[in-house]
OpenMM code with the backbone's topology and positions (N, CA, C; nanometers):
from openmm import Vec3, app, unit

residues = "UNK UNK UNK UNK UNK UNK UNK UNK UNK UNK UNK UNK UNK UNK UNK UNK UNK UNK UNK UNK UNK UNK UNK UNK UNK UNK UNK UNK UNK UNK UNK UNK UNK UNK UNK UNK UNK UNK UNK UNK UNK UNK UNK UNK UNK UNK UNK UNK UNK UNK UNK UNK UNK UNK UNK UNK UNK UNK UNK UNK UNK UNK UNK UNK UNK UNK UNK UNK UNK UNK UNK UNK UNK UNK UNK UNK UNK UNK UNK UNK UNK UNK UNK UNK UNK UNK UNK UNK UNK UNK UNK UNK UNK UNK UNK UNK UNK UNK UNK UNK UNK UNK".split()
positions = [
    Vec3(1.6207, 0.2794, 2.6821),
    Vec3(1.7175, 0.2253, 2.5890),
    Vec3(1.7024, 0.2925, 2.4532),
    Vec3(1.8218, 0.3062, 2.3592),
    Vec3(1.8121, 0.3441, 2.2286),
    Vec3(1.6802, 0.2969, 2.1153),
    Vec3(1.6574, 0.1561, 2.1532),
    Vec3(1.5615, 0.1004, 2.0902),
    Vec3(1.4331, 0.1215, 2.1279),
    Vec3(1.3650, 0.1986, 2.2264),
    Vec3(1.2731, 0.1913, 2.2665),
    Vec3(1.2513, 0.3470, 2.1415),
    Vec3(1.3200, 0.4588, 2.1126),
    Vec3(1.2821, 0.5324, 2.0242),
    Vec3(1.2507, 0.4900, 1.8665),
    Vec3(1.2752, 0.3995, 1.8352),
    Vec3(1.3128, 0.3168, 1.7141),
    Vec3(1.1594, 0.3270, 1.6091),
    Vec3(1.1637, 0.3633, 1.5091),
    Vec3(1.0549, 0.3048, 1.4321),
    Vec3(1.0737, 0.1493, 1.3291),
    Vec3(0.9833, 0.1343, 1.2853),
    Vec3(1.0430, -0.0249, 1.1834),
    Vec3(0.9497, -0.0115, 1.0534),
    Vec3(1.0029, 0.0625, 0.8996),
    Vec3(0.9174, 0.0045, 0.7737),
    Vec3(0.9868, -0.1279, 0.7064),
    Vec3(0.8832, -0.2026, 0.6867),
    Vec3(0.9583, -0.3020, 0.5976),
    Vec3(0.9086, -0.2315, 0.4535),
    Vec3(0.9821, -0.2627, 0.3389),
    Vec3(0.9475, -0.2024, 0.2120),
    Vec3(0.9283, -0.3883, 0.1465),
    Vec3(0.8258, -0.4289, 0.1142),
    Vec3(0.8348, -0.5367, 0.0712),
    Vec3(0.7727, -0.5544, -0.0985),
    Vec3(0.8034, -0.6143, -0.1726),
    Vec3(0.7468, -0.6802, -0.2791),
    Vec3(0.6188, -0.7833, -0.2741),
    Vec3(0.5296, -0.7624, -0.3077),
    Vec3(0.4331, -0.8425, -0.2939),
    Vec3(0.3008, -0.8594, -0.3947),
    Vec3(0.2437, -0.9615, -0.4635),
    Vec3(0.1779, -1.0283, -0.5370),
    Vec3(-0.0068, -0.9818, -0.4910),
    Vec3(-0.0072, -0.8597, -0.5446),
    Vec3(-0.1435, -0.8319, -0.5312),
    Vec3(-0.2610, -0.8926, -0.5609),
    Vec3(-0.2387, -0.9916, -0.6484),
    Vec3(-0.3304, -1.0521, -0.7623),
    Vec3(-0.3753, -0.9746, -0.8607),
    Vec3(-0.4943, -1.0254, -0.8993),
    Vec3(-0.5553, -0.9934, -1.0301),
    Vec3(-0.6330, -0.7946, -0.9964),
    Vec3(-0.7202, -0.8213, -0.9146),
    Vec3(-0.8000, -0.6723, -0.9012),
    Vec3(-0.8271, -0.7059, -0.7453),
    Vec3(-0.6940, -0.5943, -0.6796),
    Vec3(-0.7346, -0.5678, -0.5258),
    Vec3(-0.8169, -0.5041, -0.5087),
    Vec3(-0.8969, -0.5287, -0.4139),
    Vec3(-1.0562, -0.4807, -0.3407),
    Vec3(-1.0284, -0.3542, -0.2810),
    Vec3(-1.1139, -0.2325, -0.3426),
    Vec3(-1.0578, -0.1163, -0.2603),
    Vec3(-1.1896, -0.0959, -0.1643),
    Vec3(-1.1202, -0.0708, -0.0586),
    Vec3(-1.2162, -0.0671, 0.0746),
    Vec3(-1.2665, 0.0898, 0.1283),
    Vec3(-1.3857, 0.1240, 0.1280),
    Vec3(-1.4493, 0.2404, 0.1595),
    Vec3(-1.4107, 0.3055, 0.3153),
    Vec3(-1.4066, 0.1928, 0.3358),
    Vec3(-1.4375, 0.2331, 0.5108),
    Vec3(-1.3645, 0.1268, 0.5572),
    Vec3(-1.2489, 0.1565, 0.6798),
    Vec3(-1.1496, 0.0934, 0.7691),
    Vec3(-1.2071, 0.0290, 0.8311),
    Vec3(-1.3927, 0.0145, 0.8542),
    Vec3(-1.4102, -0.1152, 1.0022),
    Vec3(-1.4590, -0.1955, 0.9538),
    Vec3(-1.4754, -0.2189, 0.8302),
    Vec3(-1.4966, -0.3480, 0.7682),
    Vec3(-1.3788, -0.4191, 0.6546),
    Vec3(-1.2397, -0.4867, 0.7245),
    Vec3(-1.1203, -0.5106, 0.6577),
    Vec3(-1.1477, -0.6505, 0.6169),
    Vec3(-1.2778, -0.6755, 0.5466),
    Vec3(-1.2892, -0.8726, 0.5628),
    Vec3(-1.3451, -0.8181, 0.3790),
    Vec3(-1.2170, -0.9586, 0.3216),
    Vec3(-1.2653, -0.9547, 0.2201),
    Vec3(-1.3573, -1.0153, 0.1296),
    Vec3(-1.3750, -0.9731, 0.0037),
    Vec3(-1.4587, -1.0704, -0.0551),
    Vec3(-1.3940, -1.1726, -0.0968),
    Vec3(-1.5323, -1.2753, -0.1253),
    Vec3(-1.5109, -1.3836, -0.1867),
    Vec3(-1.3722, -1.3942, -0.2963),
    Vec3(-1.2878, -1.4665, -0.3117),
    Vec3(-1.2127, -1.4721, -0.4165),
    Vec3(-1.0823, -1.3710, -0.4264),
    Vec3(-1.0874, -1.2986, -0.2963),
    Vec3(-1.0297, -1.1737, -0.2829),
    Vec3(-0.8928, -1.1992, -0.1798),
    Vec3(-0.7563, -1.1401, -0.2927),
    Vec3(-0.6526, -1.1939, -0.2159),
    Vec3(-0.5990, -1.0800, -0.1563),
    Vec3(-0.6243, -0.9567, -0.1670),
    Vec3(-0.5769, -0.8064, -0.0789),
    Vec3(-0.6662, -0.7320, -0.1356),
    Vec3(-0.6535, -0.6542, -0.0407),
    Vec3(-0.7567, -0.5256, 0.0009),
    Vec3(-0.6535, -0.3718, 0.0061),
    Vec3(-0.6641, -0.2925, -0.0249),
    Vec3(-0.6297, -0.1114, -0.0359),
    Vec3(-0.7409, -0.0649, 0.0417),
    Vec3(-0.6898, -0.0350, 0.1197),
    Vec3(-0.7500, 0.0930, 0.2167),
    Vec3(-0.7085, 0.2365, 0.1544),
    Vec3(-0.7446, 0.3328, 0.1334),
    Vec3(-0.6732, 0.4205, 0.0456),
    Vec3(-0.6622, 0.5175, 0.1594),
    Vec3(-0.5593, 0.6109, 0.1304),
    Vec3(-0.5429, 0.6946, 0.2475),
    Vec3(-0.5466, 0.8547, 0.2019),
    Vec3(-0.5142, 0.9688, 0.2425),
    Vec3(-0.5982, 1.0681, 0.1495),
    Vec3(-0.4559, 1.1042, 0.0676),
    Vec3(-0.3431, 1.0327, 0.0859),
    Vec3(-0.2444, 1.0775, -0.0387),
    Vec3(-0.1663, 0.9396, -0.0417),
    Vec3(-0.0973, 0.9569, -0.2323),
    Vec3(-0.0395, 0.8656, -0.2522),
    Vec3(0.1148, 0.8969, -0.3719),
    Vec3(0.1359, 0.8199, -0.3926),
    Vec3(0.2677, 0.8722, -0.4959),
    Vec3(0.1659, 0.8648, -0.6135),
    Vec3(0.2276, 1.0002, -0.6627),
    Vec3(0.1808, 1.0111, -0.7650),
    Vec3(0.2258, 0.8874, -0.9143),
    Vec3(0.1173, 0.8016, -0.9636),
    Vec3(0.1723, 0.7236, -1.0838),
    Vec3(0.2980, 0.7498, -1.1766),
    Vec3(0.3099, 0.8334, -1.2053),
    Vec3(0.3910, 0.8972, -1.3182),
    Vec3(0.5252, 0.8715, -1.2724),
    Vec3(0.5719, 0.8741, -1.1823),
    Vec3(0.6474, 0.8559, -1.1177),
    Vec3(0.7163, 0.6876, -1.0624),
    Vec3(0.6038, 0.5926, -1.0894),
    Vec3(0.6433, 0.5037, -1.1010),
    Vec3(0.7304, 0.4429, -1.1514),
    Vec3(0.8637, 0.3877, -1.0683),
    Vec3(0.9894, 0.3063, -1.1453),
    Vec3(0.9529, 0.1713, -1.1317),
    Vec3(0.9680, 0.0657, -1.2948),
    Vec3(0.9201, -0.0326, -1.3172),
    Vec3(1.1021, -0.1204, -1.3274),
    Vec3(1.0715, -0.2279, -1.2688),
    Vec3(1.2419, -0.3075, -1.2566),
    Vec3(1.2298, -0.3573, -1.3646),
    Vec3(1.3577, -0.4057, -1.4080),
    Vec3(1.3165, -0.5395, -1.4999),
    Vec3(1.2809, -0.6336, -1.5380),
    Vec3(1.2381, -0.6994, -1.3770),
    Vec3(1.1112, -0.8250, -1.3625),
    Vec3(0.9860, -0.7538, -1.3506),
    Vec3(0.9855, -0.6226, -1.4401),
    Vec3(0.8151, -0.5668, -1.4600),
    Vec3(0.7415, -0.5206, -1.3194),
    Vec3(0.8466, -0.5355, -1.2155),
    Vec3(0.7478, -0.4962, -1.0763),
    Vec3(0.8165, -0.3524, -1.0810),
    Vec3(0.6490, -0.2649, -1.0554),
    Vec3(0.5990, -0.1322, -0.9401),
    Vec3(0.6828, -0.0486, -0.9175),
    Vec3(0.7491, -0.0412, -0.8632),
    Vec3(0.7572, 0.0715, -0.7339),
    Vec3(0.7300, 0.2095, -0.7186),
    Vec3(0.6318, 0.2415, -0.6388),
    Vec3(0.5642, 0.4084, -0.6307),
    Vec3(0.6705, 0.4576, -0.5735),
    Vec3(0.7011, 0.5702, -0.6652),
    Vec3(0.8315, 0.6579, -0.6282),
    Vec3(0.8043, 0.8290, -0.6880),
    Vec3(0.6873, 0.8175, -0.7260),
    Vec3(0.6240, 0.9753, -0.7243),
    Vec3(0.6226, 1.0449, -0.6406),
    Vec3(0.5870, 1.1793, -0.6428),
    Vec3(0.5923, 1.2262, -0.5742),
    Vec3(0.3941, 1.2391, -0.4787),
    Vec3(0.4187, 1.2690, -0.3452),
    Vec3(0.2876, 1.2601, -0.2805),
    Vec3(0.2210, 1.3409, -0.3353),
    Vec3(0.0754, 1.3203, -0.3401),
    Vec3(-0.0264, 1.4012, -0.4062),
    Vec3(-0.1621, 1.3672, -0.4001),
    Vec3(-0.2280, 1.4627, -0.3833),
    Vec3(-0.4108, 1.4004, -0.3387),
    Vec3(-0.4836, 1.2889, -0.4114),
    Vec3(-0.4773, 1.1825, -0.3182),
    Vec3(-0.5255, 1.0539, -0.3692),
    Vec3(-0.6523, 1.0910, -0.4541),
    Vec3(-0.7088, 1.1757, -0.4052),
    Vec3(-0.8562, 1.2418, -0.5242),
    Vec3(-0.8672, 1.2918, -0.6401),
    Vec3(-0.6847, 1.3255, -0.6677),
    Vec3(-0.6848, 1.4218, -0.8054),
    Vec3(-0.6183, 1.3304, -0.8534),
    Vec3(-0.6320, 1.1453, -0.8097),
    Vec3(-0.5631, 1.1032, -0.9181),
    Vec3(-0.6893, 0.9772, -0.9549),
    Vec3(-0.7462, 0.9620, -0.8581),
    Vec3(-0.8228, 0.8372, -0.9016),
    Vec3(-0.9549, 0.8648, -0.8603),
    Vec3(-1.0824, 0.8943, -0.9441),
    Vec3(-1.2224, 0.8675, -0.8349),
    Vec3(-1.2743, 0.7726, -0.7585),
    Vec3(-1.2246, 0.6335, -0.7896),
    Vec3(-1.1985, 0.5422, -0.6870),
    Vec3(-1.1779, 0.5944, -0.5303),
    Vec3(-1.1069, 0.6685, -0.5215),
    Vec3(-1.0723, 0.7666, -0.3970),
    Vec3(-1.1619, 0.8705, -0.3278),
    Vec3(-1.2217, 0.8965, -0.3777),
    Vec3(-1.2728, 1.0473, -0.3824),
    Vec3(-1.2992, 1.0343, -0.2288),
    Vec3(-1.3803, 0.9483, -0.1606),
    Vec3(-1.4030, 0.9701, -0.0552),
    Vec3(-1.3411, 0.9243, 0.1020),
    Vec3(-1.2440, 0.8887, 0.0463),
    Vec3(-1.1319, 0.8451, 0.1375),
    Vec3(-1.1628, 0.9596, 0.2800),
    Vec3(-1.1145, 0.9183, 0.3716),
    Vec3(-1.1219, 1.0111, 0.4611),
    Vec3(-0.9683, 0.9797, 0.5881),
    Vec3(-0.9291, 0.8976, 0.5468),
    Vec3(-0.7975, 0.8591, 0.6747),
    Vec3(-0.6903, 0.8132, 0.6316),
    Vec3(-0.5915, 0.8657, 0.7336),
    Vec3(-0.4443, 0.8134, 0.6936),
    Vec3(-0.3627, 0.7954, 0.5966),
    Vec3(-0.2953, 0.6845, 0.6121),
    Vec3(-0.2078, 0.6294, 0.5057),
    Vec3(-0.2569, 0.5389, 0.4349),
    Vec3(-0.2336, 0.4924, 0.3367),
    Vec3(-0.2756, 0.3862, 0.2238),
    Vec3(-0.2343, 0.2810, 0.3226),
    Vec3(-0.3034, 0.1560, 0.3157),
    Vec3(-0.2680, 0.0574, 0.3947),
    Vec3(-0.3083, -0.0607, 0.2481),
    Vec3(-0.1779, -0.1911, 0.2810),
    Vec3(-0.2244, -0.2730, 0.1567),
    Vec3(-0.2599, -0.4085, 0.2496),
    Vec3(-0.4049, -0.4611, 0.2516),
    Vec3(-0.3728, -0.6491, 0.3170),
    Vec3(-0.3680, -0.7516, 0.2478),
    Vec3(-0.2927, -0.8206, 0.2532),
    Vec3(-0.2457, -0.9362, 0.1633),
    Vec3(-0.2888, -1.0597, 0.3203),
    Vec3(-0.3824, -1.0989, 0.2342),
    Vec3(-0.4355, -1.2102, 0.2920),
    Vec3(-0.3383, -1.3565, 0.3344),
    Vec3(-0.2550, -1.4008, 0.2229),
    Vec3(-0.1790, -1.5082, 0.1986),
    Vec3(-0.0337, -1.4379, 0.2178),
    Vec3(0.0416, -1.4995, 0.3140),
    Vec3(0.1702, -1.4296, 0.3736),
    Vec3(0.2980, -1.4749, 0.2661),
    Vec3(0.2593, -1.6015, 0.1852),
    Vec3(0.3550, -1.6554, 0.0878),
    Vec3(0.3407, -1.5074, -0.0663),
    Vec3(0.2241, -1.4452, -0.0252),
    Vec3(0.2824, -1.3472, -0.1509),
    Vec3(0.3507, -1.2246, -0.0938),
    Vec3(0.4300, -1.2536, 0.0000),
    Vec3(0.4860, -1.1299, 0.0407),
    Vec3(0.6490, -1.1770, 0.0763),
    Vec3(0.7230, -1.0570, 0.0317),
    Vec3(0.8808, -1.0813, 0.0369),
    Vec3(0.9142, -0.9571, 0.0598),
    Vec3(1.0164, -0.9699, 0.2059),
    Vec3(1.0480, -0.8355, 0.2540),
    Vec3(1.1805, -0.8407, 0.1758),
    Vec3(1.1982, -0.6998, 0.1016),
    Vec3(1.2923, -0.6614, 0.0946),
    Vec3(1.4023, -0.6121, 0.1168),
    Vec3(1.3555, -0.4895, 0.1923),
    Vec3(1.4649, -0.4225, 0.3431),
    Vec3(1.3462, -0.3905, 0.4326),
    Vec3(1.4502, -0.3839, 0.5449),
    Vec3(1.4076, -0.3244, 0.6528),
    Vec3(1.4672, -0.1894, 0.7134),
    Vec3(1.3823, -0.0834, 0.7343),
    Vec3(1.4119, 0.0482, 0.7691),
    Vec3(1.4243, 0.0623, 0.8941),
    Vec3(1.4835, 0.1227, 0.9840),
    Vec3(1.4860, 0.1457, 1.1482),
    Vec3(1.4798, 0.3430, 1.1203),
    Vec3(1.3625, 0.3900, 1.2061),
    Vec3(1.4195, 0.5086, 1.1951),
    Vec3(1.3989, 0.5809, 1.3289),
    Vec3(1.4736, 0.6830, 1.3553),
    Vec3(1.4733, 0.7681, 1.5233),
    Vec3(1.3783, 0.8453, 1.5187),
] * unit.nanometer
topology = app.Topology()
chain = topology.addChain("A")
for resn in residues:
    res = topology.addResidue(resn, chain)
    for name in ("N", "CA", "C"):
        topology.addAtom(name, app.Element.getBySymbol(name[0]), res)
């Protein structure tokens, strides 16, 4: 069927809190104490600068991609994938759209 080729991003808005936990290593995704999401960092990201801010003051990374290492030492030793974000509490998350792609 058509749908069986299908991919699915949701692009959502969501309430990071105060200081998300950035995580070294993917096999330990359990957070700390007091801790409402976690960043997995992945070895590229939009570049900051590039960031478009709405008028309710929210985000959106819209830079262009660029070595997560030449922007933050936080990073440096990243070694996988894509940036992954976990939001512990599902009430801080609001999908915005949904993408389908072939």
């Amino acid at each position: 069927s058509e749908l069986a080729n299908l991919q699915v991003m949701f692009v959502c808005e969501v309430a990071l809190g105060s200081d998300p936990f950035i995580v070294k290593s993917r096999t330990n995704m359990e957070p700390p104490e007091g801790c409402s999401a976690l960043i997995a960092p992945g070895v590229t990201r939009p570049h900051p600068a590039g960031t478009f801010v709405t008028a309710k003051g929210v985000g959106v990374p819209l830079g262009e991609l660029t070595s997560a290492k030449s922007i933050d030492e936080a990073w440096e030793n990243v070694t996988g994938g894509d940036t992954e974000y976990v939001v512990f509490d599902p009430s801080r998350v609001k999908i915005k759209y949904v993408l389908l792609f072939k």
